[in-house]
C-alpha distance (Angstrom), angle and dihedral (degrees) to the residues before:
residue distance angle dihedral
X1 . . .
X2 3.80 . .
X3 3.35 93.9 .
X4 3.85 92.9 48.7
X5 4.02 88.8 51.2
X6 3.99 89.9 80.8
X7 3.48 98.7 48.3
X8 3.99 113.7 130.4
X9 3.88 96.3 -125.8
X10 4.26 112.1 87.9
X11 4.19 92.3 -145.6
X12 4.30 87.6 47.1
X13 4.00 88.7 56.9
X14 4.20 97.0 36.4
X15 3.97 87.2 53.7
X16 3.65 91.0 45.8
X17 4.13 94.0 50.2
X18 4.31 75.9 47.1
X19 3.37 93.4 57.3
X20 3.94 99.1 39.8
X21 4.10 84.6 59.1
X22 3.41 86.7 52.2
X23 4.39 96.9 52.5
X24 4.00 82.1 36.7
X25 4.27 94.4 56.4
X26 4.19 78.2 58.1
X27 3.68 93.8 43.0
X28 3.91 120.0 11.4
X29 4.07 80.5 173.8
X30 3.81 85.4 75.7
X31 3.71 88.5 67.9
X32 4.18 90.5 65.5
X33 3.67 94.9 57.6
X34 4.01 110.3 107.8
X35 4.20 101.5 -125.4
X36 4.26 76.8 51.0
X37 3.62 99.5 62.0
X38 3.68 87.7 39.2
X39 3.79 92.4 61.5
X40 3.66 99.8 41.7
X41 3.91 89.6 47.5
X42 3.79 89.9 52.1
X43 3.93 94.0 51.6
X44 4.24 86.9 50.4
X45 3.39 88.8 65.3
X46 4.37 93.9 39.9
X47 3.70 115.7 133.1
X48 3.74 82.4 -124.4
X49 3.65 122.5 90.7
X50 3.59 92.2 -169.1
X51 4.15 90.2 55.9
X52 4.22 86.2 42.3
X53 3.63 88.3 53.4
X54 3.91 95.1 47.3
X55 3.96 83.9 47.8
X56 3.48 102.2 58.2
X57 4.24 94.0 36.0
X58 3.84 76.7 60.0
X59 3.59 99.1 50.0
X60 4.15 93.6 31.5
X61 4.17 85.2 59.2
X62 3.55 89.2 52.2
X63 3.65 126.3 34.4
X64 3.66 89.1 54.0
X65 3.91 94.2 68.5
X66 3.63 86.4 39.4
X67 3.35 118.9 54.5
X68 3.74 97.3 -177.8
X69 3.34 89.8 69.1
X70 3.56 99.5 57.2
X71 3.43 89.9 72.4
X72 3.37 97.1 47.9
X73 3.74 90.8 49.9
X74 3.89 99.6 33.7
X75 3.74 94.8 97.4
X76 3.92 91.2 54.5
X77 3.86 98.0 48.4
C-alpha cells in the first residue's frame, strides 16, 4: 500500500489511503511504525485534495482512540 501511495494517478493514491483505513481499523498500531507516518505525512501535503481529505479521515478515525498517536501525528495535522 505504501508503495501504491506515490503512484502518479489521483484515484490510485485515494484508494490506497482507503484501504490503509481499512488495515488501520484492524490495527491502529500500524499507524506508529516509522515508513507509516512517512506515508501519511507525504499524502498531507498531496496536490490532491481528494488524497488530503482521505489522509486526514484516516488519521481523524484514529488518533482519537489512540492517544499515542496524536503525538506522533500532532506536528502533521
Amino acid at each position: 500500500i505504501l508503495r501504491v501511495l506515490g503512484e502518479n494517478a489521483i484515484a490510485v493514491r485515494t484508494k490506497a489511503m482507503k484501504c490503509l483505513s481499512e488495515v488501520v481499523a484492524v490495527d491502529p498500531s500500524i499507524l506508529a511504525r516509522l515508513d507509516m507516518q512517512r506515508g501519511v505525512h507525504g499524502r498531507l501535503m498531496d496536490n490532491s485534495t481528494s488524497v488530503r481529505e482521505a489522509a486526514v479521515e484516516l488519521l481523524g478515525r484514529f488518533v482519537l482512540c489512540r492517544p499515542q498517536l496524536a503525538e506522533q501525528y500532532y506536528d502533521m495535522l
